[in-house]
DRENLUMVO-978118 format. One line per field, with one value per residue (C-alpha): residue number from 0; x, y, z. Coordinates in nm, 2 decimals. Layout:
// DRENLUMVO-978118
i	[NUM  ...]
x	[X  ...]
y	[Y  ...]
z	[Z  ...]
//
This chain:
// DRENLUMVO-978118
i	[0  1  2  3  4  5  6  7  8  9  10  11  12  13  14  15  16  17  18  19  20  21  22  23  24  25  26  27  28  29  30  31  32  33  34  35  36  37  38  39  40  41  42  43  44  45  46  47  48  49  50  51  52  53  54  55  56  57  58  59  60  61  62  63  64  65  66  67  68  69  70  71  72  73  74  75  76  77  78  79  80  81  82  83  84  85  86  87  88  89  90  91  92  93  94  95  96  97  98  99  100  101  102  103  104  105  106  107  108  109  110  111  112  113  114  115  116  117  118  119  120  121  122  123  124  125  126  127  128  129  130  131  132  133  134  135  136  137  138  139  140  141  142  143  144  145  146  147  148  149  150  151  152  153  154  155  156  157  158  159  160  161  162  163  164  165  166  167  168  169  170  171  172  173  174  175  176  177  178  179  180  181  182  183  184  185  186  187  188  189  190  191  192  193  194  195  196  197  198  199  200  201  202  203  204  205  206  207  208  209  210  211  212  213  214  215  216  217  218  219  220  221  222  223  224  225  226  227  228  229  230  231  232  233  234  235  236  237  238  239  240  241  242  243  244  245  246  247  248  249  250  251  252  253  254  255  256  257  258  259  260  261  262  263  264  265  266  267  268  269  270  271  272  273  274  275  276  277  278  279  280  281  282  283  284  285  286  287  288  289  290  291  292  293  294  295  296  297  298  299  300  301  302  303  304  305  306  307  308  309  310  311  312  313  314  315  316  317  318  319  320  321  322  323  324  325  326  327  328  329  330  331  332  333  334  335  336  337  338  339  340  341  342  343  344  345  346  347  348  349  350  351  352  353  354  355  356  357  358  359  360  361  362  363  364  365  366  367  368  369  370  371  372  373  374  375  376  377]
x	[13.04  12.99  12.67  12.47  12.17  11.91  11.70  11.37  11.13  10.79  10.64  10.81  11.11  11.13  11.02  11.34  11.53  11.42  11.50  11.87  11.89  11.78  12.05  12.30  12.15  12.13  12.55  12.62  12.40  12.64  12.52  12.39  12.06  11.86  11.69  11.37  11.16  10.78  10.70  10.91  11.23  11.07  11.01  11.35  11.38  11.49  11.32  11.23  11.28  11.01  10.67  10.72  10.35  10.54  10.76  10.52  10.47  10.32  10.35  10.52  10.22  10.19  10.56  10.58  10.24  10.47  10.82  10.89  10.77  10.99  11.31  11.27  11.25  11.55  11.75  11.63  11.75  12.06  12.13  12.02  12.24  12.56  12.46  12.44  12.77  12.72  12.95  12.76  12.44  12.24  11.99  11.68  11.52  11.25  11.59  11.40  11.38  11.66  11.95  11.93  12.03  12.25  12.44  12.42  12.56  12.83  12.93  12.93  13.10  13.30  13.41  13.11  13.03  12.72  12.56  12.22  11.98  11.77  11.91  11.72  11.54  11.81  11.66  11.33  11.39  11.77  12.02  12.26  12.18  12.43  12.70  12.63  12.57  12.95  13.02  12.86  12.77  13.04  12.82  12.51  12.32  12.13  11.79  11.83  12.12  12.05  12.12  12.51  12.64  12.42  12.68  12.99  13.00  13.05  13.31  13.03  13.11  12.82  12.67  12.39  12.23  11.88  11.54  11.46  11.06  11.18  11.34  11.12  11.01  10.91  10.69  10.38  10.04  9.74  9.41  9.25  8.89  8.75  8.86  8.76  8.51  8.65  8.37  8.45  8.78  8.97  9.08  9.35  9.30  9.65  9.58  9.85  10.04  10.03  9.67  9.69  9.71  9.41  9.19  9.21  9.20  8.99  8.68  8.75  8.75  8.48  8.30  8.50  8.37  7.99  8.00  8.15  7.91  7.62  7.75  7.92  7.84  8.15  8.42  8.56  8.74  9.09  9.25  9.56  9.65  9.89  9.83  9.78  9.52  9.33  9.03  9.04  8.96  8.75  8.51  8.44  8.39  8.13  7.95  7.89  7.73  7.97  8.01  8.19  8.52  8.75  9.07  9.43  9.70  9.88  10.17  10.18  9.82  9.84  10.09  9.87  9.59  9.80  9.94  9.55  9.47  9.34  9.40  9.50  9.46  9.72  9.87  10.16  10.52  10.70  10.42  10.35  10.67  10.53  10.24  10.46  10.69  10.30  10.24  9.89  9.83  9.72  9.64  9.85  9.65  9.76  9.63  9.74  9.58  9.64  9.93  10.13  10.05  10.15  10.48  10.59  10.50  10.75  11.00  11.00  11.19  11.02  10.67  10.55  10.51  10.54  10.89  10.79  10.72  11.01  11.25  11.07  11.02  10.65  10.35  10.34  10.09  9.79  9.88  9.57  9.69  9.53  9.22  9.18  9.20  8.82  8.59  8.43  8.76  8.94  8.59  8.63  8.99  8.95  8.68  8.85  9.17  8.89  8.73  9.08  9.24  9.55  9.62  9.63  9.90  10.10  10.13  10.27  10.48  10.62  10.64  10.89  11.12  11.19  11.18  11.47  11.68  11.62  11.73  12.01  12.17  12.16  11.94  11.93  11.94  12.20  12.42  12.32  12.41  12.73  12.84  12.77  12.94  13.29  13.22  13.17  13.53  13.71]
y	[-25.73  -25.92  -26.12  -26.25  -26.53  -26.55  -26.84  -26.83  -27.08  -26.87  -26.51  -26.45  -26.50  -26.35  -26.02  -26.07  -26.15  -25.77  -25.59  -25.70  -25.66  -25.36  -25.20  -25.42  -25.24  -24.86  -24.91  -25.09  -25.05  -25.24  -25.57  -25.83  -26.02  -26.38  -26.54  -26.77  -26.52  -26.35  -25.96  -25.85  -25.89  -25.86  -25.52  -25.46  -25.53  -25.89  -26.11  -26.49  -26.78  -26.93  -26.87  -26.91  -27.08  -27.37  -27.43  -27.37  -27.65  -27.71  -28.00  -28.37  -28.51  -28.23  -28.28  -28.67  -28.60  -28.34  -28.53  -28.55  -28.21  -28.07  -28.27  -28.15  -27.82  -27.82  -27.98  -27.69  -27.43  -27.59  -27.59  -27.22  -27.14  -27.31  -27.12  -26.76  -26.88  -26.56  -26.45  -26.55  -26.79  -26.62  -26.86  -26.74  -26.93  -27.24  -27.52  -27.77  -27.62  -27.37  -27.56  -27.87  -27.64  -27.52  -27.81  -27.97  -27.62  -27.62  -27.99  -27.83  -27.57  -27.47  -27.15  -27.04  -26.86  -26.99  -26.73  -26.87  -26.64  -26.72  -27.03  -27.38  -27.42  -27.69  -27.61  -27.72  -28.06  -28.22  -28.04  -28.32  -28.10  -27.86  -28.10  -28.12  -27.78  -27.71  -27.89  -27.62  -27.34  -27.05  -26.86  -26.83  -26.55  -26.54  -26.39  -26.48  -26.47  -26.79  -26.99  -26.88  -27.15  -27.44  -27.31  -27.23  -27.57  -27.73  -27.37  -27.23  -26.86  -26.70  -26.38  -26.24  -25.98  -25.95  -25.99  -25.75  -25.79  -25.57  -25.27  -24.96  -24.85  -24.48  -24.50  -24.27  -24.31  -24.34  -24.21  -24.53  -24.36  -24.47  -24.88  -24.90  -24.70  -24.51  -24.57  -24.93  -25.10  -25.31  -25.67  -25.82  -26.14  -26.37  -26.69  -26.76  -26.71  -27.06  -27.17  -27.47  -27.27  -27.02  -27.34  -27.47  -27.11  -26.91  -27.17  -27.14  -26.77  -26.70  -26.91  -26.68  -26.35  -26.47  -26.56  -26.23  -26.04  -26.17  -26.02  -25.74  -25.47  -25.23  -25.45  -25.42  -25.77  -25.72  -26.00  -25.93  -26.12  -26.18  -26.11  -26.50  -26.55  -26.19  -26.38  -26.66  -26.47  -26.24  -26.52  -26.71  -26.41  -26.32  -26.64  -26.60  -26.22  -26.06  -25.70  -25.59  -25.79  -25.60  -25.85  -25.60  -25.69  -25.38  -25.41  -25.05  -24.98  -25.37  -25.19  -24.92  -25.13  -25.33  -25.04  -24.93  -25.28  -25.32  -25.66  -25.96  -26.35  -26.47  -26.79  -26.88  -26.77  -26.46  -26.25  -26.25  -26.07  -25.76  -25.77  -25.73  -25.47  -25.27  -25.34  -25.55  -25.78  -26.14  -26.49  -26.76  -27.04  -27.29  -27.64  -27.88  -28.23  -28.51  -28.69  -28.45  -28.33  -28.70  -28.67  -28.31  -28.40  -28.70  -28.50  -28.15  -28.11  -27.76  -27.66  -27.41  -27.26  -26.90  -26.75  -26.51  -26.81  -27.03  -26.78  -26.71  -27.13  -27.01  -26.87  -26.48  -26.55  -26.81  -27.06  -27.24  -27.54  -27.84  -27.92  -27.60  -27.41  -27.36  -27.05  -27.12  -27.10  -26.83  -26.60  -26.71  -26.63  -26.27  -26.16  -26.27  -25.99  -25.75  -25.78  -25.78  -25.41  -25.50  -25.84  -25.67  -25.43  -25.67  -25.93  -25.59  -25.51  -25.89  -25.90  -25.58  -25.72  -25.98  -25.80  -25.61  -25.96  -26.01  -25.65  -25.57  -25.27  -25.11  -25.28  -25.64  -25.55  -25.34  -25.58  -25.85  -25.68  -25.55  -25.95  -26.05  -25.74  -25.88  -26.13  -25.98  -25.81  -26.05]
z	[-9.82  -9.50  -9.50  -9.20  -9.23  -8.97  -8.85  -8.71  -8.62  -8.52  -8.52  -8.15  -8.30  -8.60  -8.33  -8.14  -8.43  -8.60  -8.27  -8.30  -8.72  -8.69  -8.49  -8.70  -9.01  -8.84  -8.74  -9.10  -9.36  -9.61  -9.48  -9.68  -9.53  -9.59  -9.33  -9.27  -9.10  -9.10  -9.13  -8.87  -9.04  -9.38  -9.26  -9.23  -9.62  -9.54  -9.81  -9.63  -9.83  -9.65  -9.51  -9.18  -9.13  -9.31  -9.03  -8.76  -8.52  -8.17  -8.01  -8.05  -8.25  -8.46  -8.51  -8.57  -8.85  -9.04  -8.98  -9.36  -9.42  -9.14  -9.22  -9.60  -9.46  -9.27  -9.55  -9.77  -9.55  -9.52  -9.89  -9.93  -9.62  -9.79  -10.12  -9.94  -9.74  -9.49  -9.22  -8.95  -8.92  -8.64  -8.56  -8.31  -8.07  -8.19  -8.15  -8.28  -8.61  -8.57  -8.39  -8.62  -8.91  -8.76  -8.69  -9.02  -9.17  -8.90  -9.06  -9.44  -9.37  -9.03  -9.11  -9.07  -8.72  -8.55  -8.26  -8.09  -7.98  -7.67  -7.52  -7.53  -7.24  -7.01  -6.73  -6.77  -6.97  -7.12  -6.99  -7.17  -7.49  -7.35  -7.43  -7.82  -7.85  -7.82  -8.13  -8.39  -8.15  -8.14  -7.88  -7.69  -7.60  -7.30  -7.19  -6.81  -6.63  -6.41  -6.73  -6.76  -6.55  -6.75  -7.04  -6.84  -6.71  -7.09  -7.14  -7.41  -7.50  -7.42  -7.30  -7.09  -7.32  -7.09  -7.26  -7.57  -7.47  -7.20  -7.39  -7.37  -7.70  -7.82  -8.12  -8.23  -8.03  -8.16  -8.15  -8.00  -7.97  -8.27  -8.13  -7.78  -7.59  -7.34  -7.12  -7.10  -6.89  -7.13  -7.03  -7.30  -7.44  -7.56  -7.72  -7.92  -8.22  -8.37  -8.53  -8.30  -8.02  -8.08  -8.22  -7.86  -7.64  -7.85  -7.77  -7.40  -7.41  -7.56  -7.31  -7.02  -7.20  -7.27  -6.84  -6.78  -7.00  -6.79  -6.46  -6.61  -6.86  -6.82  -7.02  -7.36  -7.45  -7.67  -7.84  -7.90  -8.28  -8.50  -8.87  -8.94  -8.74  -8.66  -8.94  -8.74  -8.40  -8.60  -8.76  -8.44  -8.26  -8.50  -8.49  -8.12  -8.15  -7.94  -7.94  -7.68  -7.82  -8.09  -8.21  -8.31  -8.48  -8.52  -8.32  -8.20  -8.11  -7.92  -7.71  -7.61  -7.49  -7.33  -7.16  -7.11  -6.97  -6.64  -6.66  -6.89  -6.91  -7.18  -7.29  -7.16  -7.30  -7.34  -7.39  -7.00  -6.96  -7.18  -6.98  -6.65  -6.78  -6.90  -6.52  -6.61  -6.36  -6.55  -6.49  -6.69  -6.91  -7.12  -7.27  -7.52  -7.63  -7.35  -7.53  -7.50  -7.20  -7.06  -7.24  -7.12  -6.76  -6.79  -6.94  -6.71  -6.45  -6.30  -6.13  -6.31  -6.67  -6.63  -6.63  -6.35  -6.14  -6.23  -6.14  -5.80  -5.71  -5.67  -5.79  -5.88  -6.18  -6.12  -6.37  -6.48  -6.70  -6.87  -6.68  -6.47  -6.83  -6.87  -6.88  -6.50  -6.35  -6.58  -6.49  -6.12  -6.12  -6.33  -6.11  -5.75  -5.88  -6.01  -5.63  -5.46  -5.62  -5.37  -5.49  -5.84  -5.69  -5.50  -5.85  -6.03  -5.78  -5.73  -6.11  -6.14  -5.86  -6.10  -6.44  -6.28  -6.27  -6.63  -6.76  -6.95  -6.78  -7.14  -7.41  -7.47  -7.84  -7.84  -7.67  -7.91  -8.21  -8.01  -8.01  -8.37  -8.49  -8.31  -8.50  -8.80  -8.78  -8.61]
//
């Protein structure tokens, strides 16, 4: 029985990670499955030998507070990789976590076949990482196709398989009457998967909503959750009366009113690219505590934070960042779109010029799971 272990690092991941496992599992059910993953893939049956909250870190000082947790963690892993001795270690994005077991697995044991899902980010910050990577990775898959020639320049297999956030899905609708009033637009609300990140966002848009209630009374507010931290979002919102807010976590029905949206401020990451492909305009925010906002603006080599904007060398999506992340300037921001209907259309239409870069021609899935089956048989 061949056997396959997968490595996440965060909720996003363990998302792209299912998408691919669960084409692997349609073309071969005979496979045998461990990973360090959260509900996506242990809705696939695939049991976790982790919770993934325990690996869950934002941020250098949130790292260098849980260094002995995190390096206990990893050596864990690595002993329960060697122990499973799979086919293929298929580790997902989150490299700090993900990439180090890898490596140390590669050392123990080199027959085992190491394929890396979404490539480290060299083009924002250490592009000399590409040179280690060689050394345990067997190949790389790629969500954009501007980072082949980081990996072709070291001679790292490695293949552009597009992004799965963009793969059109068919699944069953919902009534969504008896959630949002239909006499109310709905703006969506992204703070974050990590605890850290909502703790720091969730404060700032509560503030945005309270300043757009008092101009406004035709809104309903969505956050848009993960299962970890819907009670979170729920109890604050409750402490600040607000009843034109409603917080899913249901991954289907968050599709739907995203799709519904009329418009969207989210965090920044990969999210912003399903709220492009939903064709929601949105404005970008993101803020993190000032040490570390010193220490990424030494390391970074790019301009901007938003993938749609990095790829065009200029700003599709307002970004506001650090100290323009506040409720006065998200409000000011929301409502100069809501007042401009043709600035909404031209950000859509901008946006889908550039999803079509990032496509796979087929599915990004698909082609995934195409490459670690060769693998598999070779």
């Amino acid at each position: 029985m061949k056997k396959i272990f997968i490595i996440t690092g965060e909720p996003s991941g363990d998302k792209l990670a299912s998408k691919v496992i669960s084409k692997l599992q349609k073309n071969d059910p005979n496979i045998k499955f461990s990973c360090v993953g959260g509900k996506h893939l242990n809705s696939l049956g695939i049991q976790s030998i982790f919770d993934l909250k325990e690996i869950t870190y934002i941020g250098f000082t949130s790292v260098l507070l849980n260094i002995f947790k995190i390096k206990n963690t990893i050596n864990k892993t690595v002993e329960e990789i060697i122990k499973f001795n799979p086919d293929i270690l298929f580790s997902v994005d989150s490299p700090d976590f993900t990439l180090r077991v890898v490596e140390k697995v590669k050392k123990l044991n080199s027959q085992i076949k190491t394929v890396h899902y979404v490539a480290p980010q060299v083009w924002v910050w250490r592009e000399g990482r590409v040179k280690n990577f060689k050394k345990f990775l067997d190949h790389i898959l790629l969500l954009f196709d501007f980072e082949k020639k980081y990996f072709d320049k070291e001679n790292i297999p490695n293949t552009f398989v597009g992004h799965p956030l963009l793969e059109q899905e068919t699944k069953n609708r919902t009534d969504l009457s008896n959630i949002i009033s239909s006499e109310k637009k709905i703006i969506s609300l992204f703070c974050g998967s990590r605890s850290s990140e909502v703790n720091l966002l969730l404060p700032i848009l509560i503030d945005f909503i309270n300043l757009m209630n008092k101009k406004f009374d035709n809104f309903t507010f969505v956050f848009h959750a993960t299962d970890e931290n819907k009670n979170l979002i729920n109890m604050k919102i409750n402490k600040n009366n607000l009843e034109n807010v409603e917080v899913i976590s249901d991954e289907n029905i968050k599709k739907q009113i995203l799709n519904n949206s009329i418009f969207a401020v989210t965090k920044s990451g990969t999210i912003s690219l399903e709220i492009c492909n939903a064709k929601v305009p949105s404005i970008i925010i993101y803020k993190m505590n000032f040490l570390n906002f010193l220490i990424i603006k030494m390391l970074v080599k790019i301009k901007f934070a938003n993938i749609i904007n990095i790829i065009n060398s200029k700003e599709i999506i307002p970004e506001l960042i650090q100290k323009e992340c506040n409720a006065k300037e998200i409000y000011n921001s929301v409502v100069y779109f809501l007042k401009n209907p043709e600035l909404m259309k031209k950000q859509i239409s901008d946006c889908e010029e550039t999803l079509t870069k990032i496509r796979s021609k087929t599915s990004s899935s698909d082609e995934a799971a195409t490459v670690l089956t060769k693998f598999l048989i070779s």
